[in-house]
C-alpha positions in Angstrom: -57.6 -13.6 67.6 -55.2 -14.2 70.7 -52.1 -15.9 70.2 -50.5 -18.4 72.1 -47.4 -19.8 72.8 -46.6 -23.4 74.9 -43.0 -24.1 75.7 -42.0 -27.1 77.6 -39.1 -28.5 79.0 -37.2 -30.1 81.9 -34.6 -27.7 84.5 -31.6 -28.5 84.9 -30.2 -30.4 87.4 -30.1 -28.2 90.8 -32.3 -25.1 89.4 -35.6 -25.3 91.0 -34.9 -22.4 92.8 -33.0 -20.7 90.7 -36.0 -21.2 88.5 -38.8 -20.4 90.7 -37.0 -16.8 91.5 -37.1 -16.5 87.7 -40.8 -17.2 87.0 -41.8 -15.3 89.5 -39.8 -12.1 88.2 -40.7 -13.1 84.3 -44.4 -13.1 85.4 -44.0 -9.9 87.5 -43.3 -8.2 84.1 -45.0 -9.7 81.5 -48.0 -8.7 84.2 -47.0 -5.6 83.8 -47.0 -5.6 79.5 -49.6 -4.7 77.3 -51.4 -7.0 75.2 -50.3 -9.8 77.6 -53.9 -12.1 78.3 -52.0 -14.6 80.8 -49.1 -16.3 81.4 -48.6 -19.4 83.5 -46.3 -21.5 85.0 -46.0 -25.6 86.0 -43.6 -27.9 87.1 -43.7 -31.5 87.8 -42.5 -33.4 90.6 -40.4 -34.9 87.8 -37.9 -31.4 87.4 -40.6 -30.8 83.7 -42.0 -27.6 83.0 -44.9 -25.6 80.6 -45.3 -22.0 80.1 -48.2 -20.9 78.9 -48.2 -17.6 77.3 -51.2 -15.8 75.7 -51.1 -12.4 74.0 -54.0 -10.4 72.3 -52.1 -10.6 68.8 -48.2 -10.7 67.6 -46.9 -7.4 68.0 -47.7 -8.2 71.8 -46.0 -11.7 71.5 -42.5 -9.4 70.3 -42.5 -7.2 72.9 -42.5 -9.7 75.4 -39.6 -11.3 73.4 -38.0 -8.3 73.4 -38.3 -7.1 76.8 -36.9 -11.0 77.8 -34.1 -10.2 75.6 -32.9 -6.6 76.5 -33.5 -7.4 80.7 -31.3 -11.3 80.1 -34.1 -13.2 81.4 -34.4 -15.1 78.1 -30.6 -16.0 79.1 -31.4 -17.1 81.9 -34.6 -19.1 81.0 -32.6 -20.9 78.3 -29.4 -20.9 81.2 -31.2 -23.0 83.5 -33.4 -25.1 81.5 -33.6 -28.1 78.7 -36.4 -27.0 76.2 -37.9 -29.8 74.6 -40.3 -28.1 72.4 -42.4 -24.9 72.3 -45.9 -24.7 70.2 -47.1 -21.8 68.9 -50.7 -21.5 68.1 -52.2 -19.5 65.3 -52.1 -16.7 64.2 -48.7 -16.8 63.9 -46.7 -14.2 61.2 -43.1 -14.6 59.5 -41.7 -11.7 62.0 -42.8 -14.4 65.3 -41.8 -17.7 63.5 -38.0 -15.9 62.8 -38.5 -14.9 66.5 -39.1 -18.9 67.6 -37.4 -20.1 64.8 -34.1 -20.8 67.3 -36.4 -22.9 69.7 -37.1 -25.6 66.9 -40.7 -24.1 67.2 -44.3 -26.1 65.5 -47.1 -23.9 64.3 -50.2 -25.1 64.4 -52.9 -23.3 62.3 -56.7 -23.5 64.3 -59.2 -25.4 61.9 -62.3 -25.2 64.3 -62.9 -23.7 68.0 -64.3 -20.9 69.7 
């Protein structure tokens, strides 16, 4: 079972470019990772944004973390943004919910679906 991960927030004042360059490098990579399904990008007219990441399982979910980490692209994600909340859908394991657990992350378990 995939898992997947919703964060969503608002930019800060003055980085929609700034932010744009970013998603479009964070997107240019996480292309490039294995075990990453999609990942997606929206902002509103309104400065809000989603990301929408989907992996094939959690081991691909922490690499992606890590890779953010280790180029400072998670930096600057969290830099030029206001997160409001991120959502991680099941199945979610202790290593990913220590991994979110700075980003005030909800886990929801799946109870029907296909």
């Amino acid at each position: 079972m995939s898992v997947r991960i919703i964060l969503y927030g608002r930019l800060k004042e003055g980085m929609t470019g700034a932010w744009n360059d970013l998603a479009a490098r964070m997107t240019a990579v996480a292309k490039d990772e294995e075990g990453t399904i999609g990942y997606k990008w929206y902002v509103g007219a309104d400065g809000s944004f989603i990301n929408e990441d989907v992996y094939t399982d959690e081991a691909a979910f922490l690499a992606h973390i890590g890779a953010a980490t280790e180029s400072g692209q998670l930096d600057e994600f969290v830099g030029n943004s206001e997160l409001a909340g991120v959502w991680a859908l099941d199945p979610v394991n202790d290593e990913m919910k220590e991994a979110l657990g700075g980003f005030g992350a909800v886990h929801y378990g799946m109870i029907a679906g296909f």
